[in-house]
PyMOL Python script that loads the backbone (N, CA, C, O; Angstrom):
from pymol import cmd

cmd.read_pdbstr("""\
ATOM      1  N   UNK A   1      42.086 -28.682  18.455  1.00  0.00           N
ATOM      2  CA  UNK A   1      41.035 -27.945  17.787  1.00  0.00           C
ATOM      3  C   UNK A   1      39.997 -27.529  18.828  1.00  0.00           C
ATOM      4  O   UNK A   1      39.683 -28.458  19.573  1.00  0.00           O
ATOM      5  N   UNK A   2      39.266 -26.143  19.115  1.00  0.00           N
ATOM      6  CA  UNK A   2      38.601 -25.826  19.768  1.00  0.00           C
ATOM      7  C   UNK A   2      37.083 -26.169  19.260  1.00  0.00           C
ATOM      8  O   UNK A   2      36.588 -26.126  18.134  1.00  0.00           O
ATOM      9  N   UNK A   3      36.531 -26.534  20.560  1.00  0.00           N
ATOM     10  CA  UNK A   3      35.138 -27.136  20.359  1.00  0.00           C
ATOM     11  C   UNK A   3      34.273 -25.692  19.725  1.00  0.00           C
ATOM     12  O   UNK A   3      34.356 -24.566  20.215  1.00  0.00           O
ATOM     13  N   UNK A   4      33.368 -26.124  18.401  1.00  0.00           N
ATOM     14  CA  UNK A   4      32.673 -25.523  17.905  1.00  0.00           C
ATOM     15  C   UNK A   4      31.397 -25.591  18.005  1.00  0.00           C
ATOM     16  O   UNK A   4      31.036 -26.768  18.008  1.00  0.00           O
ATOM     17  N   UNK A   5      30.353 -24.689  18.107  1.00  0.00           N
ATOM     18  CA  UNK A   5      29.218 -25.062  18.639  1.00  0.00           C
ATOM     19  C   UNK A   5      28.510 -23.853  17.360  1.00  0.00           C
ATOM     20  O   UNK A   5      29.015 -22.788  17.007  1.00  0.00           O
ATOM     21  N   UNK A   6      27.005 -24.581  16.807  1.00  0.00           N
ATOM     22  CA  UNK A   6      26.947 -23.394  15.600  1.00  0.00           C
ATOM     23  C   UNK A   6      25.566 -22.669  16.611  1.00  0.00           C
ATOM     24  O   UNK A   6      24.658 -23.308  17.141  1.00  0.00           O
ATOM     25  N   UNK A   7      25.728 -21.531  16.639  1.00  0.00           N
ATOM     26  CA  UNK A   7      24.406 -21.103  17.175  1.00  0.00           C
ATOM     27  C   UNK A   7      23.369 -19.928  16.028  1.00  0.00           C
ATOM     28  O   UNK A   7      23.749 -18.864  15.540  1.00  0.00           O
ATOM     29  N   UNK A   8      22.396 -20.414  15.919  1.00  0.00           N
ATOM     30  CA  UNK A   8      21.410 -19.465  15.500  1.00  0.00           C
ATOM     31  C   UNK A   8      20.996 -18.600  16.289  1.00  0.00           C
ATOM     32  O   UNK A   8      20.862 -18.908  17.474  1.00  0.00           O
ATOM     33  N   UNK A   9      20.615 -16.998  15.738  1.00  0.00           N
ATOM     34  CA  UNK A   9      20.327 -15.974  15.610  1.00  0.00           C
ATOM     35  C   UNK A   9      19.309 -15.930  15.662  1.00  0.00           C
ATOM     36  O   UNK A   9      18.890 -15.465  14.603  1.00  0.00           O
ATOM     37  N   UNK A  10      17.866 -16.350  16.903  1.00  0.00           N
ATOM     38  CA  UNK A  10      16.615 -16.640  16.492  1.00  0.00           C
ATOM     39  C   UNK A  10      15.758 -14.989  15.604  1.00  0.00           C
ATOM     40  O   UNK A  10      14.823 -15.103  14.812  1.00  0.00           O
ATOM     41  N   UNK A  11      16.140 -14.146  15.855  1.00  0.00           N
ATOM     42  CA  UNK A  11      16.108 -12.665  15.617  1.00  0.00           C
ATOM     43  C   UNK A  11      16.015 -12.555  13.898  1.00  0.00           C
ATOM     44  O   UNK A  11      15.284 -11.735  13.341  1.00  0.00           O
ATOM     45  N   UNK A  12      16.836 -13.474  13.208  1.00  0.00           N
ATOM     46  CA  UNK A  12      16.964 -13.117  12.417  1.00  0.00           C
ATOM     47  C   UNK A  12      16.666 -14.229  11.251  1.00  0.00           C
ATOM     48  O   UNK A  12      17.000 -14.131  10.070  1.00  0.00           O
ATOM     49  N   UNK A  13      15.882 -15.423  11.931  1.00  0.00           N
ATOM     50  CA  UNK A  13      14.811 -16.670  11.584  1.00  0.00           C
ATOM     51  C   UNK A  13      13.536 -16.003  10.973  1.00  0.00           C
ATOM     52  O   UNK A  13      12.900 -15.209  11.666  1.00  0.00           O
ATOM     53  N   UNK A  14      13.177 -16.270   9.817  1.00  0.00           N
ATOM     54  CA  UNK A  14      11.498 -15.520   9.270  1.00  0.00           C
ATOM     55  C   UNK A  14      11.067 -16.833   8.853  1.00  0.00           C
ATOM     56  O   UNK A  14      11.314 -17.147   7.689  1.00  0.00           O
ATOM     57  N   UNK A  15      10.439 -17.693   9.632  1.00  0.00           N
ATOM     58  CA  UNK A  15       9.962 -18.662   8.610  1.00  0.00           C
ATOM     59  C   UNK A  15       9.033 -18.706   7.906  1.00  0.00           C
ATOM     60  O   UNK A  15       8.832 -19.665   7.161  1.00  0.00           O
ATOM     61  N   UNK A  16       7.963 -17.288   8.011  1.00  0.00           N
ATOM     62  CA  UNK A  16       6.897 -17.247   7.426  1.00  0.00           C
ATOM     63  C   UNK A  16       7.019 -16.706   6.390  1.00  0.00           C
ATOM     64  O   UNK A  16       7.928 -15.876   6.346  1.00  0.00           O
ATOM     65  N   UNK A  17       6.296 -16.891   5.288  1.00  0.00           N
ATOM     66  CA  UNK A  17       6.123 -15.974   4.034  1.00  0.00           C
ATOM     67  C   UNK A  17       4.974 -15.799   3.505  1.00  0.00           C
ATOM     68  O   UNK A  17       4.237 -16.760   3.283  1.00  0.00           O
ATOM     69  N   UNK A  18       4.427 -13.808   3.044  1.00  0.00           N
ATOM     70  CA  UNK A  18       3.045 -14.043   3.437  1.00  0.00           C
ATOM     71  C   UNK A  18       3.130 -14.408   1.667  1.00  0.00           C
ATOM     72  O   UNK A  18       4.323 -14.319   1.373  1.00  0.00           O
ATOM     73  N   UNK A  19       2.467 -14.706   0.658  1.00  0.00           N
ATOM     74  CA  UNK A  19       2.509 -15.078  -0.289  1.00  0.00           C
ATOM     75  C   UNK A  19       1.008 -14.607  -1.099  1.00  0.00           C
ATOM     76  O   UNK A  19      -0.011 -14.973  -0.511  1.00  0.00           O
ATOM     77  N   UNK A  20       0.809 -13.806  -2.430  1.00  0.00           N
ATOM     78  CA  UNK A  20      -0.314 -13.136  -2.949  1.00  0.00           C
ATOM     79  C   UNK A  20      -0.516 -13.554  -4.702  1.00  0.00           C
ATOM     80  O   UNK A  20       0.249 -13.235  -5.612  1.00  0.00           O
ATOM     81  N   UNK A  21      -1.555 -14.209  -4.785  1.00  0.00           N
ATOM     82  CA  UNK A  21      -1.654 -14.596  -5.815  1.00  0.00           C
ATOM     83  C   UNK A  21      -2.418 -13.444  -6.966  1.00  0.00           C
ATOM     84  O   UNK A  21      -3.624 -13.595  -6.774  1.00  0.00           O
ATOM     85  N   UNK A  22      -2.267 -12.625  -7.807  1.00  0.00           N
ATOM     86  CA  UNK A  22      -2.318 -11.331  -8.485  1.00  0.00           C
ATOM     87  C   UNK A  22      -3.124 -12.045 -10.054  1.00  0.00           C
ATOM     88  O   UNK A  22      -2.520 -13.035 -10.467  1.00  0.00           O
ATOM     89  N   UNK A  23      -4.034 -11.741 -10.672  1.00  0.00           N
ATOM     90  CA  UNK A  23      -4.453 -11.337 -12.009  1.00  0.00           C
ATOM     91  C   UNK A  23      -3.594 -10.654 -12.625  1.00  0.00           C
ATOM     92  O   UNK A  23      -3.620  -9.448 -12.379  1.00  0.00           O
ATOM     93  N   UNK A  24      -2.511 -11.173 -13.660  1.00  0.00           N
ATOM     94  CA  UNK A  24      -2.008 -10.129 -14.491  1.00  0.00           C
ATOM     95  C   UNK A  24      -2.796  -9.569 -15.732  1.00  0.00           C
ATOM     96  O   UNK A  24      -3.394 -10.414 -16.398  1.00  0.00           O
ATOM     97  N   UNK A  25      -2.862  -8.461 -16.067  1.00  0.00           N
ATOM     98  CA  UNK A  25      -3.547  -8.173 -17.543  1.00  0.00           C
ATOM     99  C   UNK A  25      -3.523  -9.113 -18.755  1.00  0.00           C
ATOM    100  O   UNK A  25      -2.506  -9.672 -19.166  1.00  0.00           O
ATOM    101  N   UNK A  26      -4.751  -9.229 -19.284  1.00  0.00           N
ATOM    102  CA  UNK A  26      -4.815  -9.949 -20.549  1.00  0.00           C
ATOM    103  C   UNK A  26      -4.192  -9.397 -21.145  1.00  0.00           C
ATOM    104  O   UNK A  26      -3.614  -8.320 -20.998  1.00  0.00           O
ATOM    105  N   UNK A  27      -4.270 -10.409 -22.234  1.00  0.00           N
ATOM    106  CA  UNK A  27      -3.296  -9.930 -23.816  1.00  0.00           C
ATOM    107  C   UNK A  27      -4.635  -9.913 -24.841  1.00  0.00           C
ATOM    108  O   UNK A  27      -5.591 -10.688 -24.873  1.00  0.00           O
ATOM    109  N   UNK A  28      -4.389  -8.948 -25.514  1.00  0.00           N
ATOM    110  CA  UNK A  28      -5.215  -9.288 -27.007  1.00  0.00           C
ATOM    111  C   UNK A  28      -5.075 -10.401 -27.624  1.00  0.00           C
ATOM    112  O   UNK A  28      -6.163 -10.731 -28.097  1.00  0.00           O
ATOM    113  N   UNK A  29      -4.103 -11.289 -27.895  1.00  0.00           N
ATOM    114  CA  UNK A  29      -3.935 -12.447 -28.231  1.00  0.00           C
ATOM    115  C   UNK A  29      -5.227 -13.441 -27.800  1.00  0.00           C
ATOM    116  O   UNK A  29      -5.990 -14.012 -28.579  1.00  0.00           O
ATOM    117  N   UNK A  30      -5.243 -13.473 -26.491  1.00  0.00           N
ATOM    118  CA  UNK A  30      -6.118 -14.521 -26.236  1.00  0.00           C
ATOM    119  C   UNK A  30      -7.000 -13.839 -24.867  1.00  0.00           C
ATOM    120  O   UNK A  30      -6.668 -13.910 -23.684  1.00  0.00           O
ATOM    121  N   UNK A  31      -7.896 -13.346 -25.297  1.00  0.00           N
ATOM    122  CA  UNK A  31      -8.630 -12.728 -24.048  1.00  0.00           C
ATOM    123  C   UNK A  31      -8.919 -13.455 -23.083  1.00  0.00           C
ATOM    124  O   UNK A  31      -8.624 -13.140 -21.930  1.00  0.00           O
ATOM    125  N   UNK A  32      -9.582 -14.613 -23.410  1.00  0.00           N
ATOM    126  CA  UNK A  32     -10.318 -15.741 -22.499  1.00  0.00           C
ATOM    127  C   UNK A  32      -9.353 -16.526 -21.864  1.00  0.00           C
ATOM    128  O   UNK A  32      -9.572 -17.612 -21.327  1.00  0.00           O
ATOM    129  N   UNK A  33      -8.073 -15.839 -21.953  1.00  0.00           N
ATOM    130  CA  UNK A  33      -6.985 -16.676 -21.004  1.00  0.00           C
ATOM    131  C   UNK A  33      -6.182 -15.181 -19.986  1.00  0.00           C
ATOM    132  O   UNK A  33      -5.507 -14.173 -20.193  1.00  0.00           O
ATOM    133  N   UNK A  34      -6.963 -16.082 -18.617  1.00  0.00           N
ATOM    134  CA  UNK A  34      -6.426 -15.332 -18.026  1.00  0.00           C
ATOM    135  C   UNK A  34      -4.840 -15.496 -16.544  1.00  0.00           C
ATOM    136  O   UNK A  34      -4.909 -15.951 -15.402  1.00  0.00           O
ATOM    137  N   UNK A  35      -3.652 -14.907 -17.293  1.00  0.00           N
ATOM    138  CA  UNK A  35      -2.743 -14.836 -16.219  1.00  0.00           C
ATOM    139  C   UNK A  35      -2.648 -14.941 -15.220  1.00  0.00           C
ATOM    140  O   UNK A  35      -3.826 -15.035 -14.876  1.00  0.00           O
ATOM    141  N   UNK A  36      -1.986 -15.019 -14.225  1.00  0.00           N
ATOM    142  CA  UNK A  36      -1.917 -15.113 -13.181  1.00  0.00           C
ATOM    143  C   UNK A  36      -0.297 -15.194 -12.895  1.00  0.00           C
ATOM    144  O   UNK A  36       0.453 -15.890 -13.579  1.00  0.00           O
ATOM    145  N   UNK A  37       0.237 -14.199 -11.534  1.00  0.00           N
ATOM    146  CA  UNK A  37       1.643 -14.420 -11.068  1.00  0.00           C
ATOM    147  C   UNK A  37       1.144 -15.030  -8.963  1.00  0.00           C
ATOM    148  O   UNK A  37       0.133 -14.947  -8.265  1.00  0.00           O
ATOM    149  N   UNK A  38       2.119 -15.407  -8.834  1.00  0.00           N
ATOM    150  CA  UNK A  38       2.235 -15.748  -7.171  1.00  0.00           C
ATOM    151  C   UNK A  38       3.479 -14.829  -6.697  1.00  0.00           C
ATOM    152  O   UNK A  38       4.623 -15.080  -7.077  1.00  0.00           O
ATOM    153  N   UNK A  39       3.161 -13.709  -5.810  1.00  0.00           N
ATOM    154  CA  UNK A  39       4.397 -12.889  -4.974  1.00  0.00           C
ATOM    155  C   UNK A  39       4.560 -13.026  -4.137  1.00  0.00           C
ATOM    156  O   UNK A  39       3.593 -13.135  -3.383  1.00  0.00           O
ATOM    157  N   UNK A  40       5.950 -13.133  -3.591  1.00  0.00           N
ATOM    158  CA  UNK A  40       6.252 -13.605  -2.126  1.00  0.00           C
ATOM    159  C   UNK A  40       6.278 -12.068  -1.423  1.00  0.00           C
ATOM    160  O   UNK A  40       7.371 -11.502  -1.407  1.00  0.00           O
ATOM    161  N   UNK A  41       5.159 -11.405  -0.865  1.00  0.00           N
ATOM    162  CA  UNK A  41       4.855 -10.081  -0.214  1.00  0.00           C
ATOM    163  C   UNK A  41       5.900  -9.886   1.102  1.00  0.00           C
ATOM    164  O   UNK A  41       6.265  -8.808   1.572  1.00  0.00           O
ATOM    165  N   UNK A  42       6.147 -10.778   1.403  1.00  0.00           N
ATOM    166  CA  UNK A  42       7.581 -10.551   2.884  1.00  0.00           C
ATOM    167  C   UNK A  42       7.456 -11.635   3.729  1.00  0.00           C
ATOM    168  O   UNK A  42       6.541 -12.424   3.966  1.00  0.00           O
ATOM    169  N   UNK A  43       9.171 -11.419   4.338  1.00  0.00           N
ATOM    170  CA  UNK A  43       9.077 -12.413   5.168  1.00  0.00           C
ATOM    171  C   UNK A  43       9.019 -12.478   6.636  1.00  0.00           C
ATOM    172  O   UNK A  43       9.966 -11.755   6.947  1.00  0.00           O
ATOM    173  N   UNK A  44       8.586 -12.823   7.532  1.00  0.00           N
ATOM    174  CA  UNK A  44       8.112 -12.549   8.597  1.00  0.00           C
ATOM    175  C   UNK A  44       8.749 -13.843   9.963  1.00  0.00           C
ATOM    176  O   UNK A  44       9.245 -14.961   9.823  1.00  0.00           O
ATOM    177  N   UNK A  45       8.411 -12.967  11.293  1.00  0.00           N
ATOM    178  CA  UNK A  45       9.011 -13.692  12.370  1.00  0.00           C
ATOM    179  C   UNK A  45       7.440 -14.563  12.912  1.00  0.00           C
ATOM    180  O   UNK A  45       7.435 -15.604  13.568  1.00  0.00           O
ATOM    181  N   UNK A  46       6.336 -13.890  12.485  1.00  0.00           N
ATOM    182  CA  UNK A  46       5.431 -14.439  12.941  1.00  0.00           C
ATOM    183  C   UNK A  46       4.245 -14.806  11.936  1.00  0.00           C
ATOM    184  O   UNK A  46       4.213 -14.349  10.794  1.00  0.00           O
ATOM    185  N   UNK A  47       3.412 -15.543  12.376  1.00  0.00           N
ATOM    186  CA  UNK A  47       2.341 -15.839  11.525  1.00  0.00           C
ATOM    187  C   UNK A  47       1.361 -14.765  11.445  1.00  0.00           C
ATOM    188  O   UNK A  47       0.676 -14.633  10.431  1.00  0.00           O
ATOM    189  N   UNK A  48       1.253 -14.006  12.428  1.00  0.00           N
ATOM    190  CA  UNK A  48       0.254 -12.898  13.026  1.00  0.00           C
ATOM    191  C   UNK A  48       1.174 -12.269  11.563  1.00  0.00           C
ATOM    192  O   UNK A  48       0.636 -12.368  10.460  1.00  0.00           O
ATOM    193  N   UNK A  49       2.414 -11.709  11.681  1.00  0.00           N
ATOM    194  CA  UNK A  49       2.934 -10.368  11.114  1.00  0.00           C
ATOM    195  C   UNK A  49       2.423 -10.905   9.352  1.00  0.00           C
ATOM    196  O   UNK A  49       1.925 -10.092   8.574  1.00  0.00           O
ATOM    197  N   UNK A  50       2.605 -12.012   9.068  1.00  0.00           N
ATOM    198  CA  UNK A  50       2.497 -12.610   7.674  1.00  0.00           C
ATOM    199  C   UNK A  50       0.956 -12.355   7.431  1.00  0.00           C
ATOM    200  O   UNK A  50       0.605 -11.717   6.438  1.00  0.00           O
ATOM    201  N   UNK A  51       0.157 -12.784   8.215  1.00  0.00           N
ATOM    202  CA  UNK A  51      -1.626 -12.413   7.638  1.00  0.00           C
ATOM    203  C   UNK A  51      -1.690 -11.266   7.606  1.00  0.00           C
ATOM    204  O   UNK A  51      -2.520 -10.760   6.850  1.00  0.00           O
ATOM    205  N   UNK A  52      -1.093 -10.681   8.173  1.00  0.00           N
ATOM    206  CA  UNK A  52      -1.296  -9.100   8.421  1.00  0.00           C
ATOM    207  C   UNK A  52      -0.886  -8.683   6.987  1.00  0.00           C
ATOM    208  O   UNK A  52      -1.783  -8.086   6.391  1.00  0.00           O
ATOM    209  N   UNK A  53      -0.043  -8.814   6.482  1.00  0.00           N
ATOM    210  CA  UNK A  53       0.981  -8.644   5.214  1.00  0.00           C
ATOM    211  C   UNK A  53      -0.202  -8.552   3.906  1.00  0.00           C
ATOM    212  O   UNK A  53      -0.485  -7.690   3.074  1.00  0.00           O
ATOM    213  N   UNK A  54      -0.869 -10.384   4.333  1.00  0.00           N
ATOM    214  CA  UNK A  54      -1.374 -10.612   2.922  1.00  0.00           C
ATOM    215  C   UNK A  54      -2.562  -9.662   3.103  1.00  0.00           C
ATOM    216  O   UNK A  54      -2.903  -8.953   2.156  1.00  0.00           O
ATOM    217  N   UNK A  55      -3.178  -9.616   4.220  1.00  0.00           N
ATOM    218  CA  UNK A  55      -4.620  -8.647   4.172  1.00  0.00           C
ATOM    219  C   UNK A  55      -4.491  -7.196   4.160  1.00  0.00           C
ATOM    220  O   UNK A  55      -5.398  -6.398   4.394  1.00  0.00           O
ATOM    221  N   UNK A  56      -3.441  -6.960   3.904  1.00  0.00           N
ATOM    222  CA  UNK A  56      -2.824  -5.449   3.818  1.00  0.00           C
ATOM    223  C   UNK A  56      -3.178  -5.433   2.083  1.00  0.00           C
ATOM    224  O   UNK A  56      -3.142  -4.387   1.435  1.00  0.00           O
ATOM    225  N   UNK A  57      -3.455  -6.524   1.592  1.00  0.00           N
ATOM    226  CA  UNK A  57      -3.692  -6.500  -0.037  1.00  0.00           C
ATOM    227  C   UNK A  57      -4.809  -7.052  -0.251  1.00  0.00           C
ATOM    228  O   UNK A  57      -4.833  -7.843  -1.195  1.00  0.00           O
ATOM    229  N   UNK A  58      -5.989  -6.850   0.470  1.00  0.00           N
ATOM    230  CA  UNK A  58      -7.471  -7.459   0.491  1.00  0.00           C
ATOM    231  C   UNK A  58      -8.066  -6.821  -0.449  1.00  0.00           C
ATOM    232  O   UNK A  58      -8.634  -7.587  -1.228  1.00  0.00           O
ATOM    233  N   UNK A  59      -8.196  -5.466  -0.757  1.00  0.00           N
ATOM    234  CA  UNK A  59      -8.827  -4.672  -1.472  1.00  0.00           C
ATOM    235  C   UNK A  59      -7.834  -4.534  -3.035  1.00  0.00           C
ATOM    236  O   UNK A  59      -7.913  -3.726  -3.961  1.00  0.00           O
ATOM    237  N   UNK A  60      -7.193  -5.360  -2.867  1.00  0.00           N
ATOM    238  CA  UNK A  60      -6.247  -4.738  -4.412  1.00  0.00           C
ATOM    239  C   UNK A  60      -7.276  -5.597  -5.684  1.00  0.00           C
ATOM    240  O   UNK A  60      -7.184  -6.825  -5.668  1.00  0.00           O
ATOM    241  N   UNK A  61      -7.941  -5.151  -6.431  1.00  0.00           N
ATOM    242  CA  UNK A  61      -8.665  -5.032  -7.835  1.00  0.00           C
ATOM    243  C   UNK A  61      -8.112  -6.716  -8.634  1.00  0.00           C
ATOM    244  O   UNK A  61      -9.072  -7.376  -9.033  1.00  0.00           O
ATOM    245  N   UNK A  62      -6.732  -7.361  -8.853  1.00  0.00           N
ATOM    246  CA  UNK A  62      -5.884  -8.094  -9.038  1.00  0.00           C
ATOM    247  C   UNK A  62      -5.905  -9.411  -8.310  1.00  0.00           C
ATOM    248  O   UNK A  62      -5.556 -10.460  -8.850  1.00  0.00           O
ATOM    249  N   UNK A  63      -6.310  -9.327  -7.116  1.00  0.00           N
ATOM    250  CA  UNK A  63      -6.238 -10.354  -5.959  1.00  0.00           C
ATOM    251  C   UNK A  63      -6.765 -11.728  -6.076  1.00  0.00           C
ATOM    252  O   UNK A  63      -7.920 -11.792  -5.654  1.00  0.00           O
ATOM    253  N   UNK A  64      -6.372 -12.663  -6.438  1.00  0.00           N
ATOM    254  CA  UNK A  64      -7.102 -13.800  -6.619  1.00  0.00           C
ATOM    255  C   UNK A  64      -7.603 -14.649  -5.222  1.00  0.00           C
ATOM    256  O   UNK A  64      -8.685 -15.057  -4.801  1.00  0.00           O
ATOM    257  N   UNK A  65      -6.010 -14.680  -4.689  1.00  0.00           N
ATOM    258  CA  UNK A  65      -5.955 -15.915  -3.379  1.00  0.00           C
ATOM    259  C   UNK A  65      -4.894 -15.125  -2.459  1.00  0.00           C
ATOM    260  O   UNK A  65      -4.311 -14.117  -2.856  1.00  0.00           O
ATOM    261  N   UNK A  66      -4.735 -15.616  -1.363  1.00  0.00           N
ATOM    262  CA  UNK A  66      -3.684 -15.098  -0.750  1.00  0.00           C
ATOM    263  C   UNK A  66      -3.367 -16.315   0.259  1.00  0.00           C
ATOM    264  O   UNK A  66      -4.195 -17.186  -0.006  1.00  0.00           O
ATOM    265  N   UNK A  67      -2.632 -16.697   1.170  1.00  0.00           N
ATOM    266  CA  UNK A  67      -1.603 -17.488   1.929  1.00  0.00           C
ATOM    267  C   UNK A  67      -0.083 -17.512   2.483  1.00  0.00           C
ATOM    268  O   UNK A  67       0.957 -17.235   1.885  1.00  0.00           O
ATOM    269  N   UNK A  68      -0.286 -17.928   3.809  1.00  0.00           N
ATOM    270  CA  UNK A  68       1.120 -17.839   4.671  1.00  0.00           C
ATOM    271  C   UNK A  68       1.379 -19.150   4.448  1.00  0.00           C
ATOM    272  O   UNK A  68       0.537 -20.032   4.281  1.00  0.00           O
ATOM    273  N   UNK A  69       2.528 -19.261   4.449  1.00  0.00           N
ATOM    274  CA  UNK A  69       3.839 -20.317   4.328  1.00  0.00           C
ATOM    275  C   UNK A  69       4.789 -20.758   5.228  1.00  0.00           C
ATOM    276  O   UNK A  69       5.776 -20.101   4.896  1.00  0.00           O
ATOM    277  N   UNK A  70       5.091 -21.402   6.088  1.00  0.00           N
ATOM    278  CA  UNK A  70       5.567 -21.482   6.995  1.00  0.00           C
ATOM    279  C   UNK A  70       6.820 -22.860   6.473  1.00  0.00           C
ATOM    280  O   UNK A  70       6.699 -24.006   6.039  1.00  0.00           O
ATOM    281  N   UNK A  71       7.665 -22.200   6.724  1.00  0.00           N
ATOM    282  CA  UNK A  71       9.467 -22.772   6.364  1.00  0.00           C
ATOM    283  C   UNK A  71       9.679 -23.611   7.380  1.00  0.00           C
ATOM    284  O   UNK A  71      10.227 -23.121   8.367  1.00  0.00           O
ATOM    285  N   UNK A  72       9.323 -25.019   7.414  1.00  0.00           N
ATOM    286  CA  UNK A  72       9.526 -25.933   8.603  1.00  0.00           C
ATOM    287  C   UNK A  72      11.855 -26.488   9.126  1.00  0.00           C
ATOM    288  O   UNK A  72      12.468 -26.870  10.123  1.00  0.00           O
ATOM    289  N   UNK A  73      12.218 -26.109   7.517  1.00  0.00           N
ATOM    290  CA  UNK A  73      13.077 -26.460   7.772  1.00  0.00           C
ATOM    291  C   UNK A  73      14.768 -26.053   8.809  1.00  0.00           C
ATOM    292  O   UNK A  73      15.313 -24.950   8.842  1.00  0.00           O
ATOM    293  N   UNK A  74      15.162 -27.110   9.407  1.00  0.00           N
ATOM    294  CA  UNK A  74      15.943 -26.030  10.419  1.00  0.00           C
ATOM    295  C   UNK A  74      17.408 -25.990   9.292  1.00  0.00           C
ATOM    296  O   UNK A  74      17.934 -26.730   8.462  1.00  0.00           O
ATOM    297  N   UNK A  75      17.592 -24.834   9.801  1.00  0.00           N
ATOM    298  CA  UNK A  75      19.096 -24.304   8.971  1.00  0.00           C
ATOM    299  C   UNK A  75      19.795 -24.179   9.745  1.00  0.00           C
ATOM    300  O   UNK A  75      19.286 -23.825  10.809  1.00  0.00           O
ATOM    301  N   UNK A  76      21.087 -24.339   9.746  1.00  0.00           N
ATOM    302  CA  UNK A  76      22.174 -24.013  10.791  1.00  0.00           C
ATOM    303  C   UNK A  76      23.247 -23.472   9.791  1.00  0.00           C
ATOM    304  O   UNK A  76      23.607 -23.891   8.691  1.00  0.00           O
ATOM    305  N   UNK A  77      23.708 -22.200  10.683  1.00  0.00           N
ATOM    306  CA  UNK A  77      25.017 -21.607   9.865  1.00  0.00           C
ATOM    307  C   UNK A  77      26.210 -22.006  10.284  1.00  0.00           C
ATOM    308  O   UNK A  77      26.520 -22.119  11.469  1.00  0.00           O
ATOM    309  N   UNK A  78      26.931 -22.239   9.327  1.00  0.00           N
ATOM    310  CA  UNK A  78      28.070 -22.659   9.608  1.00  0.00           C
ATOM    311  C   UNK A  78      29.064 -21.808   9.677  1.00  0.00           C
ATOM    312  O   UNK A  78      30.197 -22.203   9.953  1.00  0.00           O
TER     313      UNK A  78
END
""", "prot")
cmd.dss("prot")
cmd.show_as("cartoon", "prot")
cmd.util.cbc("prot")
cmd.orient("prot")
């Protein structure tokens, strides 16, 4: 059996994710309750490219919170 060795693709590693927390529209039902979704805005090679991402949505009307995420875990393809 020939020796196998698994190598990663660092190119194609994003461990960041910039992540945007959004106000969804009330309902008539219950005004005084207000929605909320969390979007994963993209995924990125760097932390720089990920802030960049979420503050690309600074001014959006909706915006509650925003945050990068960083994927500590190592993956290997098999």
């Amino acid at each position: 059996m020939a020796n196998q060795t698994n190598a990663v693709n660092p190119s194609v590693i994003l461990p960041f994710a910039a992540i945007c927390n959004f106000e969804a529209p009330t309902t008539e039902l219950a005004p005084d309750f207000v929605p909320s979704v969390w979007v994963i805005v993209g995924e990125f090679a760097t932390f720089e490219e990920a802030k960049a991402a979420c503050y690309s949505h600074k001014n959006h009307p909706a915006l509650i919170s925003m945050q990068v995420h960083q994927d500590m875990r190592a993956e290997v393809a098999e």
